[in-house]
SELUM-27804 format. One record per residue (C-alpha): x, y, z; residue in three letters; residue number from 1. Coordinates in Angstrom, 2 decimals. Example, Ala and Ser with C-alpha at 12.3 -4.5 7.8 and 13.67 -1.06 7.14 Angstrom:
! SELUM-27804
<atom><x>12.30</x><y>-4.50</y><z>7.80</z><type>ALA</type><seq>1</seq></atom>
<atom><x>13.67</x><y>-1.06</y><z>7.14</z><type>SER</type><seq>2</seq></atom>
***
This chain:
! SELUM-27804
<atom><x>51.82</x><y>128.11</y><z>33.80</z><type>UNK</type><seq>1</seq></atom>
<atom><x>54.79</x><y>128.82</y><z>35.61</z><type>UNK</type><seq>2</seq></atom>
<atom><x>58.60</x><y>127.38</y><z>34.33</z><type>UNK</type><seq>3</seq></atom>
<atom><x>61.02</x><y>126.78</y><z>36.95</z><type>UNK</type><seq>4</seq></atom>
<atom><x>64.37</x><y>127.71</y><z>36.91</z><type>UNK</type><seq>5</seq></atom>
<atom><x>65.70</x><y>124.36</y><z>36.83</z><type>UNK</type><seq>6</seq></atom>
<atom><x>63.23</x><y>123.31</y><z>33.89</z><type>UNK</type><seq>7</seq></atom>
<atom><x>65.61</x><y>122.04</y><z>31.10</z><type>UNK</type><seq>8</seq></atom>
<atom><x>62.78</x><y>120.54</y><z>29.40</z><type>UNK</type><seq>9</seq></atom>
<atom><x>62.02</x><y>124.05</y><z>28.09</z><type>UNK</type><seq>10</seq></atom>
<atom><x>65.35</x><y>124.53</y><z>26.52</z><type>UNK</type><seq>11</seq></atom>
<atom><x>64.59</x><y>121.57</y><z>24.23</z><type>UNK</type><seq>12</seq></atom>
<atom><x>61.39</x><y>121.82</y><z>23.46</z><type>UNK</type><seq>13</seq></atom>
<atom><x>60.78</x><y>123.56</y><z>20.09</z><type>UNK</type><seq>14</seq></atom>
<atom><x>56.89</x><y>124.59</y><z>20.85</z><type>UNK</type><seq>15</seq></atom>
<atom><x>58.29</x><y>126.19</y><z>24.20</z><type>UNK</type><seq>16</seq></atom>
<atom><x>61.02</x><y>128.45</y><z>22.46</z><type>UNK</type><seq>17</seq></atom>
<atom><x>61.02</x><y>132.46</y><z>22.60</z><type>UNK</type><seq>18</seq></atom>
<atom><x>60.80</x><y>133.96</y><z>19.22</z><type>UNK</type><seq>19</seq></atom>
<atom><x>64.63</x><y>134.59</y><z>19.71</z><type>UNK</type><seq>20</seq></atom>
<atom><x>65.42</x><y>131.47</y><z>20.27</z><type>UNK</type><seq>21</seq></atom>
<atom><x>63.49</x><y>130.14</y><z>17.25</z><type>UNK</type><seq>22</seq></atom>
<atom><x>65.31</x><y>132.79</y><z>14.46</z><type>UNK</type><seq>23</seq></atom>
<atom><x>68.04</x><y>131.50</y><z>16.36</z><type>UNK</type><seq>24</seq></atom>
<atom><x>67.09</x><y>127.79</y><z>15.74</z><type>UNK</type><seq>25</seq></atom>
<atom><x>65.98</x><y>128.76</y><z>11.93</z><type>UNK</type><seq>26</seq></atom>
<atom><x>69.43</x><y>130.44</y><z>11.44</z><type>UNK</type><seq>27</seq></atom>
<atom><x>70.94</x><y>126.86</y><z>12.23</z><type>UNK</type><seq>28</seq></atom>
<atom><x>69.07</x><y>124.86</y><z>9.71</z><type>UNK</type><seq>29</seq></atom>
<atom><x>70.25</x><y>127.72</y><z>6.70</z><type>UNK</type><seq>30</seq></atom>
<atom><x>74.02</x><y>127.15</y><z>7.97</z><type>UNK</type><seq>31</seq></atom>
<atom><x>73.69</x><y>123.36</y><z>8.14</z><type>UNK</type><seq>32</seq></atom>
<atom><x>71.99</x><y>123.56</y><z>4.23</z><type>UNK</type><seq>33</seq></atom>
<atom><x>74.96</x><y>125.14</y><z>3.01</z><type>UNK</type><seq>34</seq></atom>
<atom><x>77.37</x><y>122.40</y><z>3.17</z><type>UNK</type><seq>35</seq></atom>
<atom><x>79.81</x><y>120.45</y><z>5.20</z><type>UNK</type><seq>36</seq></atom>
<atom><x>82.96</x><y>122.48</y><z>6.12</z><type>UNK</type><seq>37</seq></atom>
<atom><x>85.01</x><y>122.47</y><z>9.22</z><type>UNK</type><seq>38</seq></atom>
<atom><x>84.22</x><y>126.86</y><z>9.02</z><type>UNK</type><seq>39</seq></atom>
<atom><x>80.47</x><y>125.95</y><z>9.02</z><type>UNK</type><seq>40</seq></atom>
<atom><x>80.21</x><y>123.53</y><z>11.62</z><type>UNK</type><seq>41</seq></atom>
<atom><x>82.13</x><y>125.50</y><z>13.90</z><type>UNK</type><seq>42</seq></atom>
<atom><x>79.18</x><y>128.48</y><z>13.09</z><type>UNK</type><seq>43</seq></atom>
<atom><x>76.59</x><y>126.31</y><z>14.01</z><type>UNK</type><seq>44</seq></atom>
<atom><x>78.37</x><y>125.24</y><z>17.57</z><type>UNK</type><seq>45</seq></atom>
<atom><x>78.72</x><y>128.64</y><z>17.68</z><type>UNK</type><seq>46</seq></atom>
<atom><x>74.63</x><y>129.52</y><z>17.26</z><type>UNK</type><seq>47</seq></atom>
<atom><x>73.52</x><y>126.44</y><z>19.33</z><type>UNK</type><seq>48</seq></atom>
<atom><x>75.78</x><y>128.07</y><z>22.31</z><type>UNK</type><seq>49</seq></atom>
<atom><x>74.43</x><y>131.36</y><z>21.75</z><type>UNK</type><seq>50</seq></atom>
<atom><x>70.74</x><y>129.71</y><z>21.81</z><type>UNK</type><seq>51</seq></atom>
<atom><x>71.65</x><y>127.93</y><z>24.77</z><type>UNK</type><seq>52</seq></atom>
<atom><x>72.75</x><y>131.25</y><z>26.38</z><type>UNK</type><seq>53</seq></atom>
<atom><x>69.26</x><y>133.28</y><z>25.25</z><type>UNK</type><seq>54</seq></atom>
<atom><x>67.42</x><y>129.92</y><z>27.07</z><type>UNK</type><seq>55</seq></atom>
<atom><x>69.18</x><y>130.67</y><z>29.96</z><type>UNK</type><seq>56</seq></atom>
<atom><x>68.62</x><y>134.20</y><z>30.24</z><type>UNK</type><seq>57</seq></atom>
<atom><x>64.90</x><y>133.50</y><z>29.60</z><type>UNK</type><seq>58</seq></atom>
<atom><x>65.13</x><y>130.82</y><z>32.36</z><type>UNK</type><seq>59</seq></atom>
<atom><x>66.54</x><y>133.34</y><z>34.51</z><type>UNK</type><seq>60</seq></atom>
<atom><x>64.48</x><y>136.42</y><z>34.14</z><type>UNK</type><seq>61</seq></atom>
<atom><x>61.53</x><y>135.01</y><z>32.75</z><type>UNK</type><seq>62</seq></atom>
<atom><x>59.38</x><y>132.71</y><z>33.86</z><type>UNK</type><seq>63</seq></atom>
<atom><x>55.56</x><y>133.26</y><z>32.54</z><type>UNK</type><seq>64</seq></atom>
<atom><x>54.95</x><y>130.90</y><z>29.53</z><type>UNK</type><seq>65</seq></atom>
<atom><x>51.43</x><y>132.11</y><z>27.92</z><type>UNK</type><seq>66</seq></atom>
<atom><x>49.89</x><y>131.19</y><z>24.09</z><type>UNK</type><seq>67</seq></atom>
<atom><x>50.32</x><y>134.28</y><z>21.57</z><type>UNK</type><seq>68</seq></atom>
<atom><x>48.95</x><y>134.05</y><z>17.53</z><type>UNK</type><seq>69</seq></atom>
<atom><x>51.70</x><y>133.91</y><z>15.28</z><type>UNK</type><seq>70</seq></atom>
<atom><x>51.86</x><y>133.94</y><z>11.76</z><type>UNK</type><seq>71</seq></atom>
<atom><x>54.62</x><y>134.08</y><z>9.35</z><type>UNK</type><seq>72</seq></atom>
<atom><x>55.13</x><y>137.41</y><z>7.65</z><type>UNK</type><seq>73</seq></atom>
<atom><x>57.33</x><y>138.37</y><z>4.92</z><type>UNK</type><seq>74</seq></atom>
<atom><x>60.86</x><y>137.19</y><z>4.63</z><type>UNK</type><seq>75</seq></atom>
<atom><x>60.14</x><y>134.60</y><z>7.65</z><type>UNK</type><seq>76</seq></atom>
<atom><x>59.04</x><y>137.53</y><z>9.78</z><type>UNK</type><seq>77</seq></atom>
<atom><x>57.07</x><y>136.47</y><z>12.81</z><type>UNK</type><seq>78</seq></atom>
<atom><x>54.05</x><y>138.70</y><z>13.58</z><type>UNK</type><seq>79</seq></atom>
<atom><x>51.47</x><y>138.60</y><z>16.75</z><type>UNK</type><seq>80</seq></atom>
<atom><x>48.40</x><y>139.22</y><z>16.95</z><type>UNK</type><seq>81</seq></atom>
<atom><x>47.51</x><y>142.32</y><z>19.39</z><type>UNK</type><seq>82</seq></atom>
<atom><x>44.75</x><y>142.98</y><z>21.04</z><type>UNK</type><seq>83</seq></atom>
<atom><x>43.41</x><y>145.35</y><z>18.62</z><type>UNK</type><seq>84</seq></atom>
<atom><x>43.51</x><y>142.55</y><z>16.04</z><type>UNK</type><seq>85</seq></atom>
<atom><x>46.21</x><y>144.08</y><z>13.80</z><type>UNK</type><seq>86</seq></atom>
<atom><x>49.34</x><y>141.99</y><z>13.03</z><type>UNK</type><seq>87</seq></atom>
<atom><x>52.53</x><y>143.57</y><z>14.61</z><type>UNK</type><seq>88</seq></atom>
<atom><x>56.22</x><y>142.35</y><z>14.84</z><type>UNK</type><seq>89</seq></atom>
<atom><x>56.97</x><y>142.83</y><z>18.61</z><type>UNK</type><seq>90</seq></atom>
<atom><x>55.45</x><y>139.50</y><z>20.61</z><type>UNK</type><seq>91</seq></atom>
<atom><x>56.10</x><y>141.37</y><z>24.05</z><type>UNK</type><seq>92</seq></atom>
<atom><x>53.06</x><y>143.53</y><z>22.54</z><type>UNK</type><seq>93</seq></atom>
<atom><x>50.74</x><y>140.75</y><z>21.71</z><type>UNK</type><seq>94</seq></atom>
<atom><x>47.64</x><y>139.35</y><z>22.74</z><type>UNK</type><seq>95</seq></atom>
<atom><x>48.59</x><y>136.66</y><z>25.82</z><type>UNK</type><seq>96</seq></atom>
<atom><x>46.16</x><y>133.40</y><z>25.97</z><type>UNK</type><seq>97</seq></atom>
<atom><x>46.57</x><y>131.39</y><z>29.13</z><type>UNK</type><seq>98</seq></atom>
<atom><x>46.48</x><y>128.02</y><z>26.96</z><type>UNK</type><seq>99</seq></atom>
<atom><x>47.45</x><y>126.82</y><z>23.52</z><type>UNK</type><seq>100</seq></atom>
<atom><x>43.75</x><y>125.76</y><z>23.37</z><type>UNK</type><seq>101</seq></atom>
<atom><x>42.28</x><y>129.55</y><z>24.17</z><type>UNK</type><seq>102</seq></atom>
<atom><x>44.90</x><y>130.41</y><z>21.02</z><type>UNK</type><seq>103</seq></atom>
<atom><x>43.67</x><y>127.57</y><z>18.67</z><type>UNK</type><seq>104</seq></atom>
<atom><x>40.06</x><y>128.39</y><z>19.65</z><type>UNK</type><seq>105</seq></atom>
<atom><x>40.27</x><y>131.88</y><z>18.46</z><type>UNK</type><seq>106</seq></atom>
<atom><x>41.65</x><y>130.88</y><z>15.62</z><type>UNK</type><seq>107</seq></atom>
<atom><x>39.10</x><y>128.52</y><z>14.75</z><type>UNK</type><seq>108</seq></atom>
<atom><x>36.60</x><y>130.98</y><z>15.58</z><type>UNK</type><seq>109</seq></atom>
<atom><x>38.10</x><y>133.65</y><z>13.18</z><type>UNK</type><seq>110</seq></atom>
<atom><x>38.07</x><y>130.68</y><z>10.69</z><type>UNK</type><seq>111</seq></atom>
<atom><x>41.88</x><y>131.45</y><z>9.98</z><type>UNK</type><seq>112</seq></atom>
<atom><x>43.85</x><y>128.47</y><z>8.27</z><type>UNK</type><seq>113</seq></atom>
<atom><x>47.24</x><y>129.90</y><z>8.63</z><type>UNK</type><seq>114</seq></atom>
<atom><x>47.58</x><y>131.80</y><z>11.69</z><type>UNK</type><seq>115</seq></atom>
<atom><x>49.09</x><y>129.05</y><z>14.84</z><type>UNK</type><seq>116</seq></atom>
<atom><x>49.63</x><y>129.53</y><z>18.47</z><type>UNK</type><seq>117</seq></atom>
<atom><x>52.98</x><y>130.11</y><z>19.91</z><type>UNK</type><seq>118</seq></atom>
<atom><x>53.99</x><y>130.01</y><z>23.17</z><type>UNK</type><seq>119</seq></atom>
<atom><x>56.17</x><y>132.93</y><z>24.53</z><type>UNK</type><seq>120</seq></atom>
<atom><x>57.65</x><y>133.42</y><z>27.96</z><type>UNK</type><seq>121</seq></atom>
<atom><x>57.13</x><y>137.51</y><z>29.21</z><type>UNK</type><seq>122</seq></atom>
<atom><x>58.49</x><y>138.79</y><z>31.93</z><type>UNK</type><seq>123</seq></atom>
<atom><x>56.60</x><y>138.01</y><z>35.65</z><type>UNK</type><seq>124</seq></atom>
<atom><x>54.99</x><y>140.80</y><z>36.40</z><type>UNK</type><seq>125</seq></atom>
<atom><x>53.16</x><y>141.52</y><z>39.89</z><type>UNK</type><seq>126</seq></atom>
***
């Protein structure tokens, strides 16, 4: 599936963020849990504008949107599944599905309850 550059839709859409953009997005919701103060909103303008930049950039530069398996490491660590069926931390490494279906249907196979799929956006390459 191709994203065009003019696709906002993408921006907003939490299943269609980059793994940057979600710590980003994660790293919002800890701010906004610790409290109400002028200092703290202005951090999380601050992180939403620095998201918004990272969409654009991915916009830009990257425009293939394919289905990766995630699963939540230690900490709130993302790792992908790679093609060699190890767990590793770099998504740009993982194993690409064409559709969040393929991704759910190997997990399903593999009888995994806690693995998901995740879309990610790597670069176009020809």
């Amino acid at each position: 599936m191709r994203v065009s550059r003019s696709n906002i839709l993408r921006k907003g859409n939490v299943d269609l963020m980059t793994p940057p953009e979600r710590a980003i997005q994660d790293a919002v919701g800890l701010v906004e849990q610790a409290g109400a103060h002028p200092l703290l909103i202005d951090a999380v303008k601050l992180l939403k504008q620095a998201q918004n930049k990272v969409a654009d950039f991915v916009d830009a530069h990257q425009e293939h949107i394919g289905w990766s398996i995630e699963l939540k490491g230690a900490n709130s660590s993302r790792v992908f599944l790679d093609c060699n069926g190890e767990w590793i931390s770099e998504y740009a490494s993982a194993l690409r599905f064409a559709s969040r279906d393929d991704a759910e249907a190997y997990i399903a196979n593999a009888g995994w309850t806690e693995p998901f799929a995740s879309p990610n956006v790597w670069p176009v390459s020809y």
